[in-house]
N, C-alpha and C positions, 0 to 999 in steps of 0.2 A: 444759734438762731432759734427764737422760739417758735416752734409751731400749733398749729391749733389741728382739729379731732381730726382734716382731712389731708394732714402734713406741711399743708402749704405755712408760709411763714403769715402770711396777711388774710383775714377773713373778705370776701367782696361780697359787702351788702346791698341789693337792687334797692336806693332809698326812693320809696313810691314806686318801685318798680323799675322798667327799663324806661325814666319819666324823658331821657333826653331825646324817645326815640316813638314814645306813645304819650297819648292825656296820662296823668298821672292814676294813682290809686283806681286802677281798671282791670280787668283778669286778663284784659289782654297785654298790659305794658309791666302786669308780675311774672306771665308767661314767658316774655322775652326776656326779663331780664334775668330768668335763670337759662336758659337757653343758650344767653350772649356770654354764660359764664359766673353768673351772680351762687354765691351758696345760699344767700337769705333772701326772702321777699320781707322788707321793710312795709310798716302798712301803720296807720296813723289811725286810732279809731275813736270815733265819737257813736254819739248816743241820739237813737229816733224816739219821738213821741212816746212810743211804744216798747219803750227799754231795746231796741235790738242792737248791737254795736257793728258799724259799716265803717265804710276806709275812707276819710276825706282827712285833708290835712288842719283842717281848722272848721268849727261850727258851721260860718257862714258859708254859703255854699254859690254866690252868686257869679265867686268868679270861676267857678269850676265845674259846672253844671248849665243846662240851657235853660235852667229855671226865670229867668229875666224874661223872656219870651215866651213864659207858657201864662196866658191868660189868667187862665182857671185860678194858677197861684199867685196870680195880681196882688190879693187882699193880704197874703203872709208878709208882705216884705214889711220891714221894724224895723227897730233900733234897739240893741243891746248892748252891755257893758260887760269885757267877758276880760276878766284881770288885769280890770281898773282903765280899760281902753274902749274907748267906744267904738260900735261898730252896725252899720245901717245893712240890713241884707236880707236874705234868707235863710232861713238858720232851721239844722237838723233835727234841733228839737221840737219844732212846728210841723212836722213832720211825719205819718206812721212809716212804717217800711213798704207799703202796697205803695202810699204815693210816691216814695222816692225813690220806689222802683219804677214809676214812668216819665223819668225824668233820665237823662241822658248827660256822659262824661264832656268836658270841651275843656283845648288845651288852655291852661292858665297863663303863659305867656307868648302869644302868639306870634309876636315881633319877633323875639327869638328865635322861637321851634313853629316856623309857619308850616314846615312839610307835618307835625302835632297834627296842627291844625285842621288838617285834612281829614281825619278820623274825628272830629266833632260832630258827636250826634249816633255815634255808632255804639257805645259801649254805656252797662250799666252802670250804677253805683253798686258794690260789692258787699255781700257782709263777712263775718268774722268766719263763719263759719263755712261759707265758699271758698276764701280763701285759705283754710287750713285741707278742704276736702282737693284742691289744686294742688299746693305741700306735696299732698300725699301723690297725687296725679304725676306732678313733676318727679318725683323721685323715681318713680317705678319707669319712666319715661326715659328719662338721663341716668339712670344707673348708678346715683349717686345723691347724698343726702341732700335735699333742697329745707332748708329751716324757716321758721317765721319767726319774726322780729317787729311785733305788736309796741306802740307806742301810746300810753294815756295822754289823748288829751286834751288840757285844760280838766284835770279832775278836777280842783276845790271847785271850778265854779259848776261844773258838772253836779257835785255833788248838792250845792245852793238851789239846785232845778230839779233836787230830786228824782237823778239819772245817776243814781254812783256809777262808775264805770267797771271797779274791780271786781263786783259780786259778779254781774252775767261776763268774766272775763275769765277768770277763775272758775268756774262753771263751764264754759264753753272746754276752756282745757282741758279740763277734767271728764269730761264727757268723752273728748276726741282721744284720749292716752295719753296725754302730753305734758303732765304730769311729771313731780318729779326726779331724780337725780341721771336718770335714761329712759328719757321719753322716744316714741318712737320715729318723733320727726323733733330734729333739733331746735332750741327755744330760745330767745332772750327776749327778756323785758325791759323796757326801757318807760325812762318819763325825767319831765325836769324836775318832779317835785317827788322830793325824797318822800314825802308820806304816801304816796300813793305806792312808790314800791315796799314802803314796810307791808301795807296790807294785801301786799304779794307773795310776801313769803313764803306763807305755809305751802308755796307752789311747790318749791326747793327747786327751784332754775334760776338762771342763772340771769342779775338785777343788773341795769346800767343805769347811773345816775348822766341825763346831761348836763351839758356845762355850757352856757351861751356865752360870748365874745367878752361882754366884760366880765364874769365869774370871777370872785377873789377868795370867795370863804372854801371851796374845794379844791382849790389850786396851791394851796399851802401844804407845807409835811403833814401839820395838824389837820387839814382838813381832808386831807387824803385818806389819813388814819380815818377820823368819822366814818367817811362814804364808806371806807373799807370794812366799816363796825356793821352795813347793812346792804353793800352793793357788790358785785363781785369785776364790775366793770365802770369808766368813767367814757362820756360821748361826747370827747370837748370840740367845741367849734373849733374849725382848724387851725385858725390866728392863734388860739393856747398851743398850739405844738411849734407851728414855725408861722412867726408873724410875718406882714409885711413892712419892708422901710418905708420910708418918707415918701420915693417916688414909686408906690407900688411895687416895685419887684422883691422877690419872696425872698424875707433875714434870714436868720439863725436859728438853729433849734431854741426853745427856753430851754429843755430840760423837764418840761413836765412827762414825757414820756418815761422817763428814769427813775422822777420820784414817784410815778403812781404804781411802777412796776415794784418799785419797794416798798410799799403799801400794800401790794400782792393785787394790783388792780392790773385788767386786760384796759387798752386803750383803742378807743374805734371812733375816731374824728371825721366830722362832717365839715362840709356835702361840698367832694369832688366834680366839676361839671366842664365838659370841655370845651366849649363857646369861649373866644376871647373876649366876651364877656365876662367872664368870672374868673377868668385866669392872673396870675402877678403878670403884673407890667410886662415885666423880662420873657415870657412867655408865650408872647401873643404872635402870633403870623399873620401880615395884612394890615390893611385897614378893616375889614367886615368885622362885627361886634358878633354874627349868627356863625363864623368858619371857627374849623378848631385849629387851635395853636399846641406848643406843645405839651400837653397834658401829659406825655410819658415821663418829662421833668419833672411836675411837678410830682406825680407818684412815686418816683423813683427817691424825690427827698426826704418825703415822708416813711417811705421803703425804710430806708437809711436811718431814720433818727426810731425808729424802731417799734411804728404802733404795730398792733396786733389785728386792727379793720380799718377798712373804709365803706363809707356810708357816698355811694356812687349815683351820679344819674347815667352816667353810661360803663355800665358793667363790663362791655366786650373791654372799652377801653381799659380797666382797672384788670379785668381779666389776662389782656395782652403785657400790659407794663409789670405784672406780678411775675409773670412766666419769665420774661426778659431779665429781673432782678433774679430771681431767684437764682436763672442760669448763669449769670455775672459773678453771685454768689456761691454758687458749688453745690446750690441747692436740688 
């Protein structure tokens, strides 16, 4: 069984944090979700005004902010084009860091996570460097290495607005120690766009290429090799490890787990979430779309076909179905 630095067999990444159980990208829903068991805070970062890089998962900020409701910001709302999509809102780059620090988190799916909900209006927007100074906070707290797990993104168009992302990102690491082949708080980089992690390199940490649902060109031998010519890990949506059939309930492995491992590539597939909601067919408990079903299946088969992470919104859960496998296991 492979393991990674803290023996376990599977890496548990808090994606946005502990997001199934706080507003996402918040110090308080990164704090939990190391807490509930998470080794990474997962954190998405885009770029203000003002160059600073903060934690939202996407530019526009309207549905994830109480920005719609503050006056004052009436006049920023627009319409942008951000990788060929268009998109009407309020957007970070309208932005300096003073003002988007007085603007407040709110849950982005409320129908789902209404108890979220509840905590709308309570928490800031984070920047890069709060949450690397938390890293460190969490660690010396739990006794145990808590990592960050920074995502670029939208660079190209990032960079079109003259906001590269990589220079103050790189910079920030390098200022905190975090640097290099043993940094003092664990690291991965990730982005969907390979050129953003070439200009990462000279970091020497360790690169994740993602791979969204329909990905063809790094899903092949050949294209595993590439990534593996510049990435040291792949982030496939998790239909690339084990799809669903026809009537939602969760198939067979493909096998991409086997061939990126012979590529010499870690695999860490996104985004676990337990709501029968997003769970296969086969899975779900109930009628309510908001209750969890069994999420420990579905970990347990990704367990088994052999990735190396998961990218979780709720950590305790990925945290409890790890231990349970591992012990299954002999581990």
């Amino acid at each position: 069984m492979r393991k990674n630095k803290r023996g376990h067999a599977v890496t548990v990444i808090s994606h946005r944090g502990a997001s199934g159980h706080r507003p996402e990208h918040t110090l308080a829903s990164y704090r939990l979700g190391a807490r509930y068991g998470g080794d990474f805070i997962e954190t998405d970062l885009v770029a203000t005004a003002d160059g600073v890089l903060v934690a939202r998962h996407e530019p526009e900020i309207g549905g994830t902010t109480d920005v719609a409701g503050r006056p004052e910001f009436a006049d920023r709302r627009t319409t942008r084009t951000i990788d060929g999509t268009e998109h009407t809102g309020w957007f970070v780059q309208d932005f300096t860091l003073a003002e988007l620090k007085t603007l407040r988190a709110t849950e982005r799916i409320p129908d789902l996570r209404p108890e979220n909900a509840s905590y709308d209006g309570e928490y800031e927007i984070p920047t890069l460097d709060e949450i690397i100074a938390l890293a460190r906070e969490l660690t010396a707290e739990l006794g145990r290495p808590i990592g960050v797990y920074p995502e670029t993104k939208h660079p190209a168009y990032h960079v079109s607005q003259g906001l590269e992302l990589e220079p103050p990102l790189a910079e920030a690491l390098r200022a905190a120690g975090l640097s290099g082949p043993e940094p003092e708080v664990p690291v991965f980089l990730q982005s969907f766009e390979a050129e953003s992690l070439k200009k990462l390199a000279p970091l020497e940490l360790p690169l994740v290429l993602l791979l969204d649902s329909g990905e063809e060109r790094f899903t092949t031998p050949e294209g595993l090799a590439e990534a593996a010519g510049f990435a040291q890990a792949i982030g496939p949506a998790k239909e690339l490890v084990i799809p669903r059939a026809e009537d939602g309930s969760l198939a067979e492995p493909t096998g991409l787990v086997e061939a990126a491992h012979e590529a010499g590539l870690l695999v860490h597939p996104y985004t676990f979430r337990s709501e029968n909601h997003f769970l296969p067919a086969d899975l779900r408990s109930g009628g309510e779309p908001t209750g969890y079903g069994s999420f420990a299946a579905e970990y347990e088969a990704f367990f088994a076909a052999g990735v190396d992470g998961v990218f979780t919104d709720h950590s305790r859960h990925a945290y409890l179905a790890r231990e349970i496998f591992e012990e299954s296991q002999g581990g």
